[in-house]
C-alpha positions, -999 to +999 in steps of 0.1 A: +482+127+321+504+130+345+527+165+351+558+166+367+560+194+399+588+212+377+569+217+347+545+234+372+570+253+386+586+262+357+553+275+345+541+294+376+579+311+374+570+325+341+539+336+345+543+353+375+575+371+358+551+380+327+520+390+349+542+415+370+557+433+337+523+434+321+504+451+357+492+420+369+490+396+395+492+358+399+466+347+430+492+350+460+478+311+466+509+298+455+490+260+457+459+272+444+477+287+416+496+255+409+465+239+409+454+261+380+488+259+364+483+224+363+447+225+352+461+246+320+486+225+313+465+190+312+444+206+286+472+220+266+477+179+265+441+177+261+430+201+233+462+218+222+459+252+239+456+262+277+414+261+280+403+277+315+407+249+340+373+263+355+348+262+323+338+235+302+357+233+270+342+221+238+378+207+223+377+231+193+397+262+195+376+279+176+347+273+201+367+280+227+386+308+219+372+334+246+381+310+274+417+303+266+441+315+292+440+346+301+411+345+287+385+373+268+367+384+305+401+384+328+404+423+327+365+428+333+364+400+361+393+414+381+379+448+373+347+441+393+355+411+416+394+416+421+402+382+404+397+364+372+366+338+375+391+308+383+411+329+403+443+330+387+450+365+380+441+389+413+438+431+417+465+445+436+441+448+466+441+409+470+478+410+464+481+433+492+457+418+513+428+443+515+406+420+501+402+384+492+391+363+467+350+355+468+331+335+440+328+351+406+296+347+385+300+330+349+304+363+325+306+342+295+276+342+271+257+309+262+267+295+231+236+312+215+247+344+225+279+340+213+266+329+184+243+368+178+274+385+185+296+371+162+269+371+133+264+413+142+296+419+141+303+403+105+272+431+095+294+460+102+305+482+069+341+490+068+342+498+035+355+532+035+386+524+058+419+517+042+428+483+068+408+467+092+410+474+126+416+439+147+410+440+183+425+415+215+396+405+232+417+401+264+437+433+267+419+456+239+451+460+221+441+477+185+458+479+153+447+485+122+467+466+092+457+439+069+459+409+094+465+408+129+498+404+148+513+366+155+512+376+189+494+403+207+525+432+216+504+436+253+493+401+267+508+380+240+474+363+232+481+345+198+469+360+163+435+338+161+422+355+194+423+388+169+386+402+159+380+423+137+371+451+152+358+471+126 
């Protein structure tokens, strides 16, 4: 698998341009980031969809669903450690260069404990609510309408990422 330095480029471009309008911030490691860039884009060859470059990824999109880029615990992770766990996305103090970017514990459950979360929150009633309410893991965009949006309106996360929230 071999990618060109343009289709990085190209890449790193946009998503810089997209994490500025949406409030955020590509790691100001322009070869670091690269590095990522190209680690997303050799398993989009791989598996079909950009699986975090730093976390094993089972090859099922349904499995890994949480960890697709940016993934479910982005927002939380910069939130409390000023960058995603692979360091991709940064808080505006790193951008600035108050801080900088230190290891990040694993914030994703085992697959068992994904498992019990996912079987709970198929117990919830919803019965009395006209629509379902469907929920972006990544940004916490809600709606509530029959199905969920092709694309998330915030963070453009693609309609499968959707849960139902209640």
């Amino acid at each position: 698998m071999s990618i060109s330095s343009g289709e990085i480029d190209k890449i790193f471009i946009k998503l810089k341009d997209e994490a500025e309008k949406s409030a955020y911030h590509l790691n100001p490691d322009e070869e670091m980031t690269k590095e990522l860039i190209e680690g997303l884009l050799i398993n989009q060859e791989r598996y079909g969809y950009w699986a975090c470059p730093c976390r094993p990824a089972e090859g099922k999109r349904l499995l890994d669903k949480d960890i697709i880029c940016p993934c479910d615990y982005r927002d939380a992770d910069v939130d409390e450690y000023d960058a995603c766990y692979c360091g991709l996305y940064v808080s505006s103090s790193v951008m600035s260069g108050e801080k900088i970017v230190k290891p990040i514990p694993e914030r994703r459950p085992s697959e068992e404990q994904r498992t019990l979360i996912a079987s709970e929150k198929n117990k919830l009633d919803t019965s009395g609510l006209p629509f379902p309410v469907w929920r972006c893991p990544v940004c916490g965009y809600l709606c509530a309408r029959e199905n969920p949006p092709e694309k998330c309106p915030i963070c453009k996360a693609d309609k499968d990422r959707f849960q139902r929230f209640l």
